[in-house]
C-alpha positions in Angstrom: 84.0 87.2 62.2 86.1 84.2 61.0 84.6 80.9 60.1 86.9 78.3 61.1 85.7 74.4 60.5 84.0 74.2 63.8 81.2 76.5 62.7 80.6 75.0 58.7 77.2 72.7 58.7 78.6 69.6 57.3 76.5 66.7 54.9 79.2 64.2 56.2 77.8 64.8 59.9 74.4 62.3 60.7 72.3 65.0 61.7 69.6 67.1 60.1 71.3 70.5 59.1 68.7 73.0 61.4 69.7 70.5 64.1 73.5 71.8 63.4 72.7 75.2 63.2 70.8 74.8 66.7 74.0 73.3 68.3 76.2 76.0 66.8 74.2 79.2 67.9 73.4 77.5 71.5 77.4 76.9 71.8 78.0 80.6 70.8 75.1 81.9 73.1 77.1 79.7 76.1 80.7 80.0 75.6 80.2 83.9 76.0 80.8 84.6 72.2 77.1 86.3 71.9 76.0 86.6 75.7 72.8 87.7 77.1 71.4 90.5 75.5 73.7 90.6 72.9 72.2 90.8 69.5 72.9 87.8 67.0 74.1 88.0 63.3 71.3 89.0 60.7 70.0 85.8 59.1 71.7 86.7 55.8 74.8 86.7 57.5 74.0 83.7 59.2 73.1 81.7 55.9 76.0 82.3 54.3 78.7 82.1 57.4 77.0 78.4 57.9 76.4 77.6 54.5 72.6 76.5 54.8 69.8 77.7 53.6 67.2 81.1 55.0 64.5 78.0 56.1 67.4 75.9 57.8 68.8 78.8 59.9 64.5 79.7 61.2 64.0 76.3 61.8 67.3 76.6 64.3 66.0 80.2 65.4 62.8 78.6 66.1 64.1 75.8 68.0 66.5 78.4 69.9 63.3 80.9 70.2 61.1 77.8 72.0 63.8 77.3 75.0 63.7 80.9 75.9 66.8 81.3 74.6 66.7 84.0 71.9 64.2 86.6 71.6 62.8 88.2 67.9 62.5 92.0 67.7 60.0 93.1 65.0 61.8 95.3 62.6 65.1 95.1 65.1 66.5 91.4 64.6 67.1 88.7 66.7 68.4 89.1 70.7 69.7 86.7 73.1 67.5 86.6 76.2 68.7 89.0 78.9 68.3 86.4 81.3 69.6 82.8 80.4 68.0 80.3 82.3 69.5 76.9 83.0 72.5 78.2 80.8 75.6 76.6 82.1 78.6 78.0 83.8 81.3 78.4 80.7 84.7 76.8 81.9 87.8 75.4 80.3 88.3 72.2 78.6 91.7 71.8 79.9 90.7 71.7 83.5 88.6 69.3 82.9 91.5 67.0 81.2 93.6 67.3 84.1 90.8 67.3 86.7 89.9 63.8 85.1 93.1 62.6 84.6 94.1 63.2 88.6 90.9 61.2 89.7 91.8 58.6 87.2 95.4 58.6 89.0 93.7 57.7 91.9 91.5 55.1 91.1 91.1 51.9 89.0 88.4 50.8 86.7 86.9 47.3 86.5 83.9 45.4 85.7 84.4 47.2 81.9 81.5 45.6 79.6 81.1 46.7 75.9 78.0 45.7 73.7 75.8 47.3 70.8 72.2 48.1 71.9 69.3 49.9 70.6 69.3 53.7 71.5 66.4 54.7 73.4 64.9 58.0 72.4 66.7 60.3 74.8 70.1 58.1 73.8 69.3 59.1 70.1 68.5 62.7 70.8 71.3 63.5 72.5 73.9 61.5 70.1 72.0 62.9 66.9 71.4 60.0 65.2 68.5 58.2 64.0 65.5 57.0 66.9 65.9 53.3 67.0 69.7 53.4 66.2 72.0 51.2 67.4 74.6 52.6 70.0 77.8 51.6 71.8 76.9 51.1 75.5 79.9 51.3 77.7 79.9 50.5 81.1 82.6 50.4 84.1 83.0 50.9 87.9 85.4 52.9 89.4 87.1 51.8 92.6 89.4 53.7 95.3 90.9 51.2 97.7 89.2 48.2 96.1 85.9 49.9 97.1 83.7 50.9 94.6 83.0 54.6 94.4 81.3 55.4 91.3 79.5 53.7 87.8 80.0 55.4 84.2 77.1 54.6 81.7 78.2 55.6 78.2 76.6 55.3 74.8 78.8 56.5 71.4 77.5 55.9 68.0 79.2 52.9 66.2 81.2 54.9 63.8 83.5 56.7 66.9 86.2 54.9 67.7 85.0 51.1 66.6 87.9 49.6 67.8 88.1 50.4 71.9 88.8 48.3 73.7 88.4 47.2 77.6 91.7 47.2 78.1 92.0 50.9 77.4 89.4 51.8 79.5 91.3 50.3 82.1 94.4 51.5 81.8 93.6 55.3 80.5 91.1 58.0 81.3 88.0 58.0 78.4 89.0 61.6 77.5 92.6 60.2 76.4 91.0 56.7 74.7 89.0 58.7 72.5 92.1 61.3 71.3 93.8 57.9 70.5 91.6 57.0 68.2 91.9 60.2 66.6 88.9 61.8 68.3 89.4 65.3 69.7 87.1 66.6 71.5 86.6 70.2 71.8 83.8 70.9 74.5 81.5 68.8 76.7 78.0 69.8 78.5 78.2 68.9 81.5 74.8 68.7 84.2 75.5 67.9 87.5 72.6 66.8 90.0 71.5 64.0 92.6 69.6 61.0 92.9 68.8 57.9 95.1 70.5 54.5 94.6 68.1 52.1 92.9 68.5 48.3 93.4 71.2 48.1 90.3 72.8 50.7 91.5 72.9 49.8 95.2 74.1 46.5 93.4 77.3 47.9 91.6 78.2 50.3 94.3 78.1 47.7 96.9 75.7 50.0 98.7 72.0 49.9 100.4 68.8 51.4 98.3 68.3 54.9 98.7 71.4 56.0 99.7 72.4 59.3 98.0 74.2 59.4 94.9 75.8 62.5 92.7 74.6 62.0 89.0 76.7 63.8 86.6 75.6 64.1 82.6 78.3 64.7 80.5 77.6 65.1 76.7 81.3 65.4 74.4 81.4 67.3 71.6 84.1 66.7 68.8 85.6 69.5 67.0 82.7 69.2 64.7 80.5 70.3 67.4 78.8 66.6 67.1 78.1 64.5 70.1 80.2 60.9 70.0 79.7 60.3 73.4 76.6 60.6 76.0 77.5 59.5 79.4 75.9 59.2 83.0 78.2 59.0 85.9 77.1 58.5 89.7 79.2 58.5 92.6 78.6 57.8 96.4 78.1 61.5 97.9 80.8 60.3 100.4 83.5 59.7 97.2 82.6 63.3 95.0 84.0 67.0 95.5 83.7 69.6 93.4 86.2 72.3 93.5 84.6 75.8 92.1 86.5 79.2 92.6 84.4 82.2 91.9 85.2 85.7 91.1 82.9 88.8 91.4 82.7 90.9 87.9 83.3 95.1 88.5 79.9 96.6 88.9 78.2 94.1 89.7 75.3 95.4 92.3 74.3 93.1 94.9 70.9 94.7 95.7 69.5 93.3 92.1 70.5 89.4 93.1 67.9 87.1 94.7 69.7 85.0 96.4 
């Protein structure tokens, strides 16, 4: 297989070397390019098609072993679990850039506020940098109308795109801000869920405690697979619709689904 510069674990990137490897093997197991069952490169193979050492690539294995999401085979090598749990439904980048940049056609940010803040643990985790770090937080309200209908929550480390600016954030999608500070991103994990408006929330969204919101996690991934940008959005239930079209694969038996 070819090893383009996506897939190299890099000293330049703040973020322990196994912690690379994990991030590169998990992106393989979910964009499809090993899928469930599918039996992953020996760790010889591994260690020299990611440059890093035999205890590097275990330490990634082990981490990868611990979610459920590879399996070891005595004397066979090492399996992706037949059943991937949690693992995300694999869809195209581009959809999302146009899916984002019709809502942002739509609608108008204000109330953009900018300031460096310690990372809390999860913050740091999920941006791989040091716990304790300091982080961008990014914050803005989207309106349709001149009603609020949603809040971003955003945190980058310092060293992605220093110089943003509110006045970007206003005027263009995030996506586009960050590829004009010479950011591409290549993939984002995205979890989408629901909560209850707390009292800041009910505060932003002009809205009364409790009412139902639609929290979506979003995690962007540069072409170096590393995270510059962790973000939380929530929208009034009322304001969110998510378009999905599904497709059934050839052979597929519906007596072994439990639906």
């Amino acid at each position: 297989m070819t090893v383009n510069s996506s897939e190299v674990v890099r000293d330049s990137i703040k973020a322990l070397r196994y912690h690379q490897v994990y991030s590169i093997l998990r992106g393989w197991i979910f964009d499809g390019t090993y899928p469930a069952g599918a039996k992953l490169p020996p760790e010889g193979e591994l260690c020299e098609r990611l440059g890093v050492s035999r205890i590097t690539s275990r330490k990634a294995l082990d981490l990868l072993v611990s979610e459920g999401l590879v399996r070891r085979v005595q004397g066979k090598g090492t399996f992706v679990a037949s059943e991937l749990n949690g693992a995300p439904t694999v869809g195209d980048m581009e959809q999302l850039i146009h899916r984002v940049a019709r809502a942002s056609s739509r609608s108008k940010v204000v109330d953009v506020k900018i300031r460096e803040v310690i990372g809390d643990p999860d913050i740091c985790r999920d941006l791989d940098i040091d716990e304790g770090g300091k982080v961008r937080e990014i914050g803005f309200v989207r309106t349709l109308d001149g009603k609020p209908t949603g809040y971003r929550q955003s945190y980058l480390p310092l060293d992605v795109a220093p110089g943003i600016t509110a006045d970007e954030i206003r005027r263009k999608p995030m996506l586009q801000v960050f590829e004009d500070h010479g950011v591409r991103i290549s993939a984002a994990d995205t979890l989408v869920g629901a909560c209850l408006a707390d009292t800041q929330k009910a505060m932003i969204l002009d809205t009364t405690v409790g009412v139902p919101l639609v929290r979506i996690r979003l995690i962007l991934l540069d072409e170096d697979k590393r995270p510059i940008e962790r973000s939380t959005r929530y929208y009034l239930a009322d304001y969110y619709e998510h378009h999905l079209y599904l497709t059934r694969s050839a052979g597929l038996n519906a007596s072994n689904l439990s639906i």
